[in-house]
C-alpha positions as a LaTeX table, in Angstrom:
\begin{tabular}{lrrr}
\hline
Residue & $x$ (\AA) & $y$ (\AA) & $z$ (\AA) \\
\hline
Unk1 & 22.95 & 76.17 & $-38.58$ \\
Unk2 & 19.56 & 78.02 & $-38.90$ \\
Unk3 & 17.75 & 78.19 & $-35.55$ \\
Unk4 & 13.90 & 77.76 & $-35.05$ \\
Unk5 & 13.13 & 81.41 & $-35.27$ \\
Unk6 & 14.91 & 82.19 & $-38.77$ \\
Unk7 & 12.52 & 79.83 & $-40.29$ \\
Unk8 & 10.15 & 80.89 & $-42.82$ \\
Unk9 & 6.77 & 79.55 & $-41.48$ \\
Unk10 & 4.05 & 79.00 & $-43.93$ \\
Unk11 & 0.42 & 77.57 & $-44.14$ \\
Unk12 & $-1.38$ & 75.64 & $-46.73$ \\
Unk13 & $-3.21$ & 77.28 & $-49.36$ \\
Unk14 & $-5.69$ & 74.70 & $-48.31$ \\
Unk15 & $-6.13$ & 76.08 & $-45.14$ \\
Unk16 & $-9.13$ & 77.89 & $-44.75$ \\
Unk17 & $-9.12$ & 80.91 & $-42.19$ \\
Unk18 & $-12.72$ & 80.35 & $-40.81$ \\
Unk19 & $-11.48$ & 76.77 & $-38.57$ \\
Unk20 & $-8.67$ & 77.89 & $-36.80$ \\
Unk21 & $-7.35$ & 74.57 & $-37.58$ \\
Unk22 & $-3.95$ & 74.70 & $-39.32$ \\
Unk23 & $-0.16$ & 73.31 & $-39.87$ \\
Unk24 & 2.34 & 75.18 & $-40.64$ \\
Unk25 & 5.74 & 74.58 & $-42.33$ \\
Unk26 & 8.72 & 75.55 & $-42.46$ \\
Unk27 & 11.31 & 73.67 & $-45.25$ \\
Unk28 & 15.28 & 74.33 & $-44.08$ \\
Unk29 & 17.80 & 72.30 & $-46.61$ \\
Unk30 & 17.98 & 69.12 & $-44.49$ \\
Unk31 & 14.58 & 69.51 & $-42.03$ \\
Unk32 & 11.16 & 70.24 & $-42.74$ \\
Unk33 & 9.30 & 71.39 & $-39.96$ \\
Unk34 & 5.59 & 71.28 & $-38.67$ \\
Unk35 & 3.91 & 73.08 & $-35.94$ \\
Unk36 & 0.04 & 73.74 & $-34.82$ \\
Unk37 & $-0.84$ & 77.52 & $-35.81$ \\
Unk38 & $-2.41$ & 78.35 & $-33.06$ \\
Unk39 & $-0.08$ & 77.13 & $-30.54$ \\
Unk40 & 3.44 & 78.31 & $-32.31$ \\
Unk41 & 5.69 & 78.08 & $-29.60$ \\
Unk42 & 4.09 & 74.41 & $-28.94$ \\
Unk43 & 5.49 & 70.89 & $-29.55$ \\
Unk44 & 7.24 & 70.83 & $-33.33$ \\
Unk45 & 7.58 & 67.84 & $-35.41$ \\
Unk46 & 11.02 & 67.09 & $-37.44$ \\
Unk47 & 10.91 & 65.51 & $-40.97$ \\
Unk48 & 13.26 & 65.10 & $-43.70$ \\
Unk49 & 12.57 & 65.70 & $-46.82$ \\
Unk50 & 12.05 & 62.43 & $-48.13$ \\
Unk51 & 9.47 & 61.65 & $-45.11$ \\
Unk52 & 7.73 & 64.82 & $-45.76$ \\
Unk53 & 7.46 & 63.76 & $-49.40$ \\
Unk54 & 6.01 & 60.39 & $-48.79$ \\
Unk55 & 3.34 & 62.04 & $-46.07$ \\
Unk56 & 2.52 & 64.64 & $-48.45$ \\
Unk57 & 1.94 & 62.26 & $-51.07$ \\
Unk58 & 0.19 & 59.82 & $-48.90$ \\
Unk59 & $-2.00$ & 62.97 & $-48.07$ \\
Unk60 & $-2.90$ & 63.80 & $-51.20$ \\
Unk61 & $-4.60$ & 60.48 & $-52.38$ \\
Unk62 & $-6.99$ & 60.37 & $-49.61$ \\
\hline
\end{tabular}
């Protein structure tokens, strides 16, 4: 089982560098995973993929 720390975190190429005010994400085959990127040992959330899909979609029309 991959741990936390193997992950490969990465952040939107929406994400501008000037705000400070990112997500990150990390995909593993069964979790996706979302943190703050300036607090990155901080609270995590724990989607599947489906979810994710749905929010990203969701996301996308607004």
């Amino acid at each position: 089982m991959m741990t936390t720390t193997e992950l490969a975190w990465f952040k939107s190429s929406y994400s501008g560098d000037s705000s400070g005010d990112c997500v990150e994400v990390a995909a593993a085959p069964t979790t996706v995973h979302v943190r703050d990127s300036k607090n990155t040992t901080g609270p995590r959330l724990t989607l599947s993929p489906a979810t994710w899909s749905e929010f990203v979609a969701f996301a996308s029309r607004s």
